[in-house]
C-alpha positions as MATLAB code, in Angstrom:
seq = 'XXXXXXXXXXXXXXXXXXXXXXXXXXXXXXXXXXXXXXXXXXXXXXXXXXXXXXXXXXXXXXXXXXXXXXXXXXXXXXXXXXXXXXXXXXXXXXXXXXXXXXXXXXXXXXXXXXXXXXXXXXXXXXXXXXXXXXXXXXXXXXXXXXXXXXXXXXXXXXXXXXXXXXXXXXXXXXXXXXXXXXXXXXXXXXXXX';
ca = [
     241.862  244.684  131.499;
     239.603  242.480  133.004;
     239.014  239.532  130.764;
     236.335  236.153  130.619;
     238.029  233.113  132.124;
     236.924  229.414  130.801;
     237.453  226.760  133.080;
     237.582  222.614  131.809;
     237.380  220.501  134.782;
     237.255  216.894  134.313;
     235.750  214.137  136.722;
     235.574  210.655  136.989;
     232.028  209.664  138.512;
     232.334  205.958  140.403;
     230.534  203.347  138.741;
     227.060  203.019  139.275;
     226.965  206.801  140.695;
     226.383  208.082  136.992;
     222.349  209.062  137.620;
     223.384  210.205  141.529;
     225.911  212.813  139.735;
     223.545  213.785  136.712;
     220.682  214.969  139.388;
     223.618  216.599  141.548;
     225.786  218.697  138.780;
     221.631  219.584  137.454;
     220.982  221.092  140.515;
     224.400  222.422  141.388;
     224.690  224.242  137.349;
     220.434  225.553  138.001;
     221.858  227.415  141.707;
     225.308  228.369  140.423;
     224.444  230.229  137.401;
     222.366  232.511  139.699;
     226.073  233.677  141.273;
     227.372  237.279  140.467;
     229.991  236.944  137.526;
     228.872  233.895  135.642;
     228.533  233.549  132.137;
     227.601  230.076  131.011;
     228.049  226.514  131.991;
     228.080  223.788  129.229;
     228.389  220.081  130.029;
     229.926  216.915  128.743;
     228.703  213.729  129.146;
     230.255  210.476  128.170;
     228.854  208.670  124.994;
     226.413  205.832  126.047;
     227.826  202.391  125.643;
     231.547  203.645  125.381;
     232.348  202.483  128.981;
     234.091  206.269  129.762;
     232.741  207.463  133.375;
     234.146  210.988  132.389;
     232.246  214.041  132.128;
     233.775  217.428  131.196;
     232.547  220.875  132.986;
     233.488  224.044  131.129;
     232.831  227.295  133.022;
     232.824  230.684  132.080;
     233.296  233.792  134.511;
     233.646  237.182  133.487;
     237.409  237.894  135.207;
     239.240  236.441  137.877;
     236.963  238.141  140.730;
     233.581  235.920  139.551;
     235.919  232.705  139.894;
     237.307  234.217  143.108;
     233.910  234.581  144.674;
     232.587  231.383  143.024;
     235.061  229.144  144.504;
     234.187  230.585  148.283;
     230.244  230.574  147.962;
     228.517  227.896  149.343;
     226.683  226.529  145.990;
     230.510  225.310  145.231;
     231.577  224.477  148.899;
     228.718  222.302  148.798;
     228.954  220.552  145.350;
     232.291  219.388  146.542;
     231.020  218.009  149.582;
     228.026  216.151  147.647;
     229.965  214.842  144.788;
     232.947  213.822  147.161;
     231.686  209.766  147.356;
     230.167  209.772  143.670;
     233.622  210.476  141.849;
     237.069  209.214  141.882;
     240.487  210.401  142.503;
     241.049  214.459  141.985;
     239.657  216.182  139.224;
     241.643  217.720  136.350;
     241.339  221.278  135.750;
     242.411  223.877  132.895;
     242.149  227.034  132.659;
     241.872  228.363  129.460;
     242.594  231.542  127.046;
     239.900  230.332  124.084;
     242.302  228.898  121.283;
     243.429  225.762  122.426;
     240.788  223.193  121.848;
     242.151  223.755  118.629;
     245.770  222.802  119.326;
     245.210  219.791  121.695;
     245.855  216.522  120.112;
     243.264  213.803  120.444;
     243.933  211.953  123.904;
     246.091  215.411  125.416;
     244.623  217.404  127.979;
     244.170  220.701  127.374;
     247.087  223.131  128.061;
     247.144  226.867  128.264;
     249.615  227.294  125.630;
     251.592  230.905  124.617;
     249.115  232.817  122.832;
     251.630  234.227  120.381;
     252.111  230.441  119.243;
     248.387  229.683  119.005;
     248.627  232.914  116.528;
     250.806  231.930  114.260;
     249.482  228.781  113.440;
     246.487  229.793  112.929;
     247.762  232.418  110.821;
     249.187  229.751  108.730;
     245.898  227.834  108.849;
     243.622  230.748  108.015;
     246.555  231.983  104.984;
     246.470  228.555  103.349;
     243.009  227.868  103.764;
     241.614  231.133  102.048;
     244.465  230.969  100.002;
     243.120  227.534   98.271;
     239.071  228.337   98.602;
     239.716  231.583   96.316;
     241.550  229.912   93.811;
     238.832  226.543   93.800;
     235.691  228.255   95.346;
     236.190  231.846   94.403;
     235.371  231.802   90.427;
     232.301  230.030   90.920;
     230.711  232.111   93.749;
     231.658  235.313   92.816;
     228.576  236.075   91.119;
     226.716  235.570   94.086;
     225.318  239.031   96.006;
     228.334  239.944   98.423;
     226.393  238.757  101.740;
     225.925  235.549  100.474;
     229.071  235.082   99.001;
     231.019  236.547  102.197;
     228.258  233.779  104.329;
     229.438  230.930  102.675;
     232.904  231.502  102.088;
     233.290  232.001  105.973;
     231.230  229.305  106.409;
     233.429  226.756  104.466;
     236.897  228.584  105.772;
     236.090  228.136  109.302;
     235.270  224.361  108.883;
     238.391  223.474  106.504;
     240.054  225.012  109.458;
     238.380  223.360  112.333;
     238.311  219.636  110.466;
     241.372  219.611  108.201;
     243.559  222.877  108.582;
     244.404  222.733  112.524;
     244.284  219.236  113.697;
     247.045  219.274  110.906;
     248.618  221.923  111.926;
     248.682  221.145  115.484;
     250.317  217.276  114.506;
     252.578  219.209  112.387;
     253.746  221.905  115.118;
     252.950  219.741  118.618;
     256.474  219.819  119.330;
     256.909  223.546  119.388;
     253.357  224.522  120.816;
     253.486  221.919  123.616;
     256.881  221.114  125.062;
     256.810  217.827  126.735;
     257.730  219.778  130.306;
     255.524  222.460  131.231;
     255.648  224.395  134.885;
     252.468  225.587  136.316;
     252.169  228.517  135.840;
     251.578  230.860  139.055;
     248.332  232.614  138.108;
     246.454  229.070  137.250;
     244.066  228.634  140.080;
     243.587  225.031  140.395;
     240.193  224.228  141.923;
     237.375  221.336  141.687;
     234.067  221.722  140.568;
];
């Protein structure tokens, strides 16, 4: 079963290239997303005044054939080219499976990590967080007509777990999801963009 692929690259633009590489990744991301396969492109740029030169690309293709044929075309061949004398050293590159922003400690890269792991800890997350909003929240939105109710609840469950639950969690279990040695593994496809 074919499924999407997200792709975090990170690059390093050379001081004083900063506008240079804005206008280039613009018009790079504008003829890219007219490429067979591609399903979004979202950019990060640093914060102003916080002296980072880093700015994170996240791709999405719909399998492994859309990144296949987007690496090859010559939109990407020549974004490499371009950008080659605006940024420095290589770029870093993840691919990943959707989960793991969620387990990646401030400062880490992300890592694909064993999606098994990433599902029991946010089991746990998800168990203890409901667990506590029904006993405080439950009583005093219950009332409420049942789409409401289920809205806000959901609402409050999935930001307990995005801004308390898991960056817990992941502290708690960093050890066991990310091992301090991890091989490459053979179907990452390691690329620049």
């Amino acid at each position: 079963m074919n499924q999407p692929i997200h792709v975090v690259v990170i690059r390093t633009v050379k001081p004083g290239c900063e506008s240079a590489f804005e206008q280039a990744l613009h018009d790079f991301v504008q003829r890219s997303l007219s490429l067979s396969g591609q399903m979004g492109v979202n950019i990060i740029r640093p914060v102003p005044g916080s002296g980072s030169r880093q700015y994170g690309i996240i791709r999405k293709f719909a399998d492994r054939e859309a990144l296949d044929q987007f690496r090859k075309s010559p939109e990407y061949l020549g974004w490499n080219q371009q950008v080659l004398n605006m940024t420095e050293g290589e770029s870093h590159v993840e691919e990943l499976t959707g989960l793991e922003s969620w387990f990646t400690l401030p400062g880490q890269p992300l890592q694909p990590l064993p999606p098994w792991k990433m599902a029991i800890v946010t089991y746990i997350g998800v168990d203890v967080v409901t667990t506590l909003l029904f006993w405080i929240i439950g009583p005093a939105i219950q009332p409420w007509p049942f789409l409401i109710r289920n809205s806000a609840f959901n609402i409050v469950v999935v930001a307990c777990l995005t801004w308390i639950a898991m960056p817990l969690l992941t502290r708690i279990f960093s050890g066991w999801l990310q091992p301090k040695i991890q091989k490459p593994q053979d179907h990452q496809m390691i690329f620049q963009i």
